[in-house]
C-alpha positions as CSV (number, residue, x, y, z in Angstrom):
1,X,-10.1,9.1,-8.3
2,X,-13.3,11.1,-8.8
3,X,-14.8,13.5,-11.1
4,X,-16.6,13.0,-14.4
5,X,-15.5,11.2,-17.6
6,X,-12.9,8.8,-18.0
7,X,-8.8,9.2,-18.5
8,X,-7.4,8.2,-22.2
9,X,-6.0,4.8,-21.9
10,X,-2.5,6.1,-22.2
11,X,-3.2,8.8,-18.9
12,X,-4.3,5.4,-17.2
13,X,-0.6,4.7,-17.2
14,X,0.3,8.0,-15.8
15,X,-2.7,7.7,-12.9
16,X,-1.5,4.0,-12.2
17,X,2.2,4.7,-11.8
18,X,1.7,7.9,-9.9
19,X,-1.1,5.8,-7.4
20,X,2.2,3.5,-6.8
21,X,5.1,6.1,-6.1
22,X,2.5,7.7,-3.6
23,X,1.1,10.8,-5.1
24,X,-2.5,11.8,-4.8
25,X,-4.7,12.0,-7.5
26,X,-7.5,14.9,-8.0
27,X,-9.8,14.6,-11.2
28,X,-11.4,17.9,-13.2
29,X,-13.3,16.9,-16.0
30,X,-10.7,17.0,-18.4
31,X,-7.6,17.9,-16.5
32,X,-6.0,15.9,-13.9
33,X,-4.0,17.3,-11.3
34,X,-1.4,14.9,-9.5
35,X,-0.5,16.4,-6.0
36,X,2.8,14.8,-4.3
37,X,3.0,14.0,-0.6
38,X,5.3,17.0,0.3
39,X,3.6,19.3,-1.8
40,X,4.4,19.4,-5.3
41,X,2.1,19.4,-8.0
42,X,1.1,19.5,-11.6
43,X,-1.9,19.2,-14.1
44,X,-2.3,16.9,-17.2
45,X,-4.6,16.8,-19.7
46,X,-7.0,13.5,-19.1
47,X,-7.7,13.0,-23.1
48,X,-4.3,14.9,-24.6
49,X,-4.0,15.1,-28.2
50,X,-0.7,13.5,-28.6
51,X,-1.1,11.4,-25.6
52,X,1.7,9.1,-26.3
53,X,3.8,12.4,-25.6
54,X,2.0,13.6,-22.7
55,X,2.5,10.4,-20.8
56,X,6.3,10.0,-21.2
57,X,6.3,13.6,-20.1
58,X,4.3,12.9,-17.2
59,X,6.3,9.7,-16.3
60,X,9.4,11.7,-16.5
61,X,8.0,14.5,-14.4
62,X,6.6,11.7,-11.9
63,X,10.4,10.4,-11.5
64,X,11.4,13.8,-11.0
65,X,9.7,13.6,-7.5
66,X,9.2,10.3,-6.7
67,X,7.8,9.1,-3.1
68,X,7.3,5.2,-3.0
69,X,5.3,4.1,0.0
């Protein structure tokens, strides 16, 4: 990871999981954009609101597509 400021401890989740099915990691200040191995990608917000919602969403989307390695 790089980039400025630090995920919400809930997105930490998100970044951890996604590190272990494989996907890459890109960090904007406040958005983070997860890339997967054969292309795929999508942005979440690093400090969300609701960020009990915006994880499971992202877990789910991370299932969706995932690449263990």
């Amino acid at each position: 990871m790089s980039g400025s400021g630090a995920a919400h401890k809930e997105m930490r989740v998100v970044l951890k999981e996604a590190k272990r099915l494989g996907w890459y990691i890109d960090r904007y200040s406040k958005h983070i954009q997860l890339k997967h191995p054969d292309g795929f990608h999508f942005t979440v917000c690093g400090t969300p609101k609701d960020a009990t919602a915006c994880r499971k969403k992202a877990l789910r989307d991370l299932a969706k597509f995932s690449y263990t390695t």
